[in-house]
C-alpha positions as CSV (number, residue, x, y, z in Angstrom):
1,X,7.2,4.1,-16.8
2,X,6.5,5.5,-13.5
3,X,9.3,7.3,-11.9
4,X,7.6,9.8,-9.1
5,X,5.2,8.9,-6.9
6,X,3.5,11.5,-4.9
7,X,1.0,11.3,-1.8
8,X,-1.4,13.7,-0.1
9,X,-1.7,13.7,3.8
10,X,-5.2,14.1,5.3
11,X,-7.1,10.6,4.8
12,X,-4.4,9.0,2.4
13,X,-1.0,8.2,4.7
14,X,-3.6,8.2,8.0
15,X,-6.9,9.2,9.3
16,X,-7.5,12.7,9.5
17,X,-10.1,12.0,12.7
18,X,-7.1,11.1,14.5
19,X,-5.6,14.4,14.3
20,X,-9.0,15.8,15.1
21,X,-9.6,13.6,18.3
22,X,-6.0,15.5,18.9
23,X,-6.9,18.7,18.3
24,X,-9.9,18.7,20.3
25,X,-8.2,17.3,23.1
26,X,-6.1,20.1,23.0
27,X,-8.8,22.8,22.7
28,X,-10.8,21.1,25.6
29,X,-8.1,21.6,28.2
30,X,-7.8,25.4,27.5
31,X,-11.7,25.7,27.8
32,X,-12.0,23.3,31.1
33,X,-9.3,25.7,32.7
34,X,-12.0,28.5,32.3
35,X,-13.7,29.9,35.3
36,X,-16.6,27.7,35.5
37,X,-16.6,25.8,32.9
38,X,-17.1,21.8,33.3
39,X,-14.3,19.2,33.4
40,X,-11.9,19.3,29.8
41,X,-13.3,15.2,29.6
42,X,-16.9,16.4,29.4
43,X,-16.0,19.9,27.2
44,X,-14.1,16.7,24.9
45,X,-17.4,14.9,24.9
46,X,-19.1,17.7,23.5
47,X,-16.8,18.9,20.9
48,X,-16.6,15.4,19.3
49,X,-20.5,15.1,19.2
50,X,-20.8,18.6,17.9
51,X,-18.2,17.4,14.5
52,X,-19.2,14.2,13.9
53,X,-23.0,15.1,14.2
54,X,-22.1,17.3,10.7
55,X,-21.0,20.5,12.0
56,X,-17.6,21.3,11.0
57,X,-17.1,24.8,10.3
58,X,-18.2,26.5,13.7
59,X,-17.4,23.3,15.8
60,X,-16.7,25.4,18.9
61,X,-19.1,28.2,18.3
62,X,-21.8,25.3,18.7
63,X,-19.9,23.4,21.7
64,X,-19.7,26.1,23.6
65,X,-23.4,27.0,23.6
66,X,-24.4,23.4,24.7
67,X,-22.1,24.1,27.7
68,X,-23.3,27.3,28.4
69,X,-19.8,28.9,28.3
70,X,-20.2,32.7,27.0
71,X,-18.1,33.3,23.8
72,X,-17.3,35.8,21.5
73,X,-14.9,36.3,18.0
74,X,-11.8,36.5,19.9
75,X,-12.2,33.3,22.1
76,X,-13.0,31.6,19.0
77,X,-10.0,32.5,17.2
78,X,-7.9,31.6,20.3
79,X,-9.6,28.5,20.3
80,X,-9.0,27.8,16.5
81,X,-5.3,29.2,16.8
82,X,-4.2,26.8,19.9
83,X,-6.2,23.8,17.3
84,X,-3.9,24.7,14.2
85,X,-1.3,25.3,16.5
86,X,-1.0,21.7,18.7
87,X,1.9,18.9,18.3
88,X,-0.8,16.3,17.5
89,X,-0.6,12.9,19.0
90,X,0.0,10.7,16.2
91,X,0.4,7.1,14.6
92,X,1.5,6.5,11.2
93,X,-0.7,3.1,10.4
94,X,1.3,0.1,10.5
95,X,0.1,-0.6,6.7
96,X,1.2,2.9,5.8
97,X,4.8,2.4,6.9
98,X,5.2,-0.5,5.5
99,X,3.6,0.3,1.8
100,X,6.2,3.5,2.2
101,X,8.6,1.5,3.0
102,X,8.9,-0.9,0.3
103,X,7.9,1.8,-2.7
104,X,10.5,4.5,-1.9
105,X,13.5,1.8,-3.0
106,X,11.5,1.9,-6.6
107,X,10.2,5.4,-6.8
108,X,11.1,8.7,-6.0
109,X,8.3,10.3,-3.2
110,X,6.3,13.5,-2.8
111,X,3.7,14.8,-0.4
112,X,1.7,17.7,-1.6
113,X,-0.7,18.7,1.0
114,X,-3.4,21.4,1.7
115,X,-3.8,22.9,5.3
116,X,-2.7,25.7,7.7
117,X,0.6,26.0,8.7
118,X,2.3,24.9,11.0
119,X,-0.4,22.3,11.3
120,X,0.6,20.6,8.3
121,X,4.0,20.6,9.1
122,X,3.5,19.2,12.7
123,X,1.8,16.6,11.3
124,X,4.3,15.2,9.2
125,X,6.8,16.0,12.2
126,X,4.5,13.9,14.4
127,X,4.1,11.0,11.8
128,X,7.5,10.6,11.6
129,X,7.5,10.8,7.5
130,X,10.0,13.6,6.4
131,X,12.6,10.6,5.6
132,X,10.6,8.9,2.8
133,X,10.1,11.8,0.6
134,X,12.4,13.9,-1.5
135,X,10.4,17.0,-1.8
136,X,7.6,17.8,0.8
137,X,5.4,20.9,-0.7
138,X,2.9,22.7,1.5
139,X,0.3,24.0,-0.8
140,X,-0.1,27.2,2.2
141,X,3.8,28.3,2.0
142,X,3.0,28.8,-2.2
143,X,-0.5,30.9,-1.1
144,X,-3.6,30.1,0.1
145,X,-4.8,30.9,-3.6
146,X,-2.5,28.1,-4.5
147,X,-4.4,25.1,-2.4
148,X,-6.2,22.5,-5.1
149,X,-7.2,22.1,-7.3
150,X,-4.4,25.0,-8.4
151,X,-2.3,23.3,-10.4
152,X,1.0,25.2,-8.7
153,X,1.9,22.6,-6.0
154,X,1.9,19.5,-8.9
155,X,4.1,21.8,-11.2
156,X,6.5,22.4,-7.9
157,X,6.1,18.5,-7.4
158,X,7.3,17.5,-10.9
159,X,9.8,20.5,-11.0
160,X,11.4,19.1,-8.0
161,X,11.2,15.4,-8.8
162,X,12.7,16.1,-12.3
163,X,9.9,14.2,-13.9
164,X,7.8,14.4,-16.3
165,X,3.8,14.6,-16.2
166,X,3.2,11.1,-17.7
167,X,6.0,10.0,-15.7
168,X,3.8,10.6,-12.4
169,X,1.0,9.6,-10.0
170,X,-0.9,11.2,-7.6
171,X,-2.5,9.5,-4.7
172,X,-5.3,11.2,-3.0
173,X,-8.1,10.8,-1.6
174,X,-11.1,13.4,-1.9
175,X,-12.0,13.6,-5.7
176,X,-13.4,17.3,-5.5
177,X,-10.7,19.1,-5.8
178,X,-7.0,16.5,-5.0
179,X,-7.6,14.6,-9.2
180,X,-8.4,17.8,-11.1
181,X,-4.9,19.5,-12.2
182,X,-2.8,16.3,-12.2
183,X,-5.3,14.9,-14.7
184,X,-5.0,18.4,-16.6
185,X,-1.0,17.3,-16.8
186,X,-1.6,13.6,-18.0
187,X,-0.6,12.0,-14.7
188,X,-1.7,9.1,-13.3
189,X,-4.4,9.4,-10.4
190,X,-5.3,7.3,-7.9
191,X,-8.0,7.6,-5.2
192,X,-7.8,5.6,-1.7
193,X,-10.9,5.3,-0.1
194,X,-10.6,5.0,3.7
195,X,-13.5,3.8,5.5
196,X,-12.7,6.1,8.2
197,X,-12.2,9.6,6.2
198,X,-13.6,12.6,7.1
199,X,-15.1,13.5,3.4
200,X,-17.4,10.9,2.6
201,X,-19.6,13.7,1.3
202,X,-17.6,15.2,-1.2
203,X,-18.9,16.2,-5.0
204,X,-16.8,14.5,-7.8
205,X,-16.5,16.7,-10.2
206,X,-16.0,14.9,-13.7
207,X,-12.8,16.2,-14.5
208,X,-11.7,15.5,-10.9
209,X,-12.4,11.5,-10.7
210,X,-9.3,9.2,-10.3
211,X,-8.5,7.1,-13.3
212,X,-8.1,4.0,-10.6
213,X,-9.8,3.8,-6.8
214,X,-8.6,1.5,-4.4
215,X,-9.9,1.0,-0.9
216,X,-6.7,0.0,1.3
217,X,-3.3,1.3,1.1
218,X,-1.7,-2.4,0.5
219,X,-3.5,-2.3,-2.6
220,X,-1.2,0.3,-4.2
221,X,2.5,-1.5,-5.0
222,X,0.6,-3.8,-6.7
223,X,-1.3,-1.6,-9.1
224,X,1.5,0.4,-9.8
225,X,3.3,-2.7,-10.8
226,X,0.5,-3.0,-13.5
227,X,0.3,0.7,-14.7
């Protein structure tokens, strides 16, 4: 019988482009404000067409070349700081609320969730989710050593929750690293498949594919109801 029910955040309770869209926002104002540099619409343009034209890990590095803007290590990492460090403008998706709604009067809720802090933490803040969960752990306060696939945030999880391992499920939604150490414990895993997420890419690794996918958020109090 299923008594705790835990989430992750990015691309499971919303889309993680959203927060992106957020963050660049954010970034673009600081770098339209610098001497010279072109309006913060246009540095926006350019930002989002650098990351969703694949590059993701030096985003800004790349933008700034196409606007001709000079940069060096420092910048960057101001740049990257004032991203990790925004109050992102945020929605929690209609579906999402409601699906919350109705399963935390039958189960008892966790979020487990990778990330920087306090981005993380502004995210929930800006969702408006602290309410429906009983324990909220953030992978980063453990260690960055204990992100996932460590198992140390799903131990905390059913520490907390008081439950036990078969007891559990884990919804997620990138299989290369969010399935591996809950299926290690013998909880249940489920994957949500988002046609908007950010890691259409990623590598499932055998031991990390979810014993159940579903592909919209409404699909979940149902399937529970069958496990």
């Amino acid at each position: 019988m299923i008594s705790a029910l835990a989430f992750d955040l990015d691309d499971t309770l919303y889309d993680e482009l959203d927060y992106c869209r957020s963050g660049f926002s954010a970034v673009s104002s600081i770098i339209g404000a610098m001497p010279s540099a072109p309006a913060s619409e246009r540095v926006r343009e350019v930002l989002w067409d650098v990351f969703t034209g694949g590059n993701r890990t030096r985003t800004f590095n790349e933008a700034l070349d196409r606007l001709g803007i000079a940069c060096d290590d420092r910048l960057i990492r101001g740049l990257i700081t004032a991203y990790r460090n925004h109050s992102p403008e945020l929605t929690l998706p209609h579906d999402s609320r409601e699906v919350l709604e109705q399963l935390r009067g039958q189960y008892g809720l966790a979020l487990l969730t990778d990330g920087f802090l306090p981005a993380q933490q502004l995210k929930v803040r800006a969702l408006g989710i602290e309410d429906y969960f009983e324990c909220i752990v953030y992978t980063e306060e453990l260690g960055r050593e204990f992100w996932k696939p460590s198992p140390v945030g799903f131990e905390k999880i059913l520490e907390q929750m008081q439950a036990k391992a078969e007891n559990a499920v884990y919804v997620a939604d990138n299989p290369a690293k969010d399935f591996i150490a809950p299926n290690k414990f013998g909880c249940g895993t489920i994957r949500l498949v988002r046609p908007n997420r950010i890691h259409t890419e990623a590598v499932e690794r055998h031991e990390g594919a979810a014993q159940h996918v579903i592909r919209r958020i409404t699909d979940l109090p149902p399937l529970l109801a069958r496990l």
